[in-house]
C-alpha angles and dihedrals in degrees: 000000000000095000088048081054092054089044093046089050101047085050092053094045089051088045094045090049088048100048088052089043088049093046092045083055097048091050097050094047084050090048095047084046083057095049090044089056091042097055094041083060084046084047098042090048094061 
């Protein structure tokens, strides 16, 4: 049962880096569709 711990640790650690890796990711592509619609009104303006 202790090495199933380890194991059950190691998995949660790998899952818990990837979920904030995975949200991190999500955010900064939001944020670059934000700046892509700012600069086509910039763009449509002119």
């Amino acid at each position: 049962m202790k090495t199933f711990g380890i194991m059950g640790f190691i998995f949660g650690m790998v899952g818990f880096t990837f979920g904030i890796t995975a949200f991190t990711t999500a955010l900064n592509s939001s944020n670059k569709v934000k700046e892509l619609e700012e600069r086509m009104k910039e763009l449509e303006e002119k």
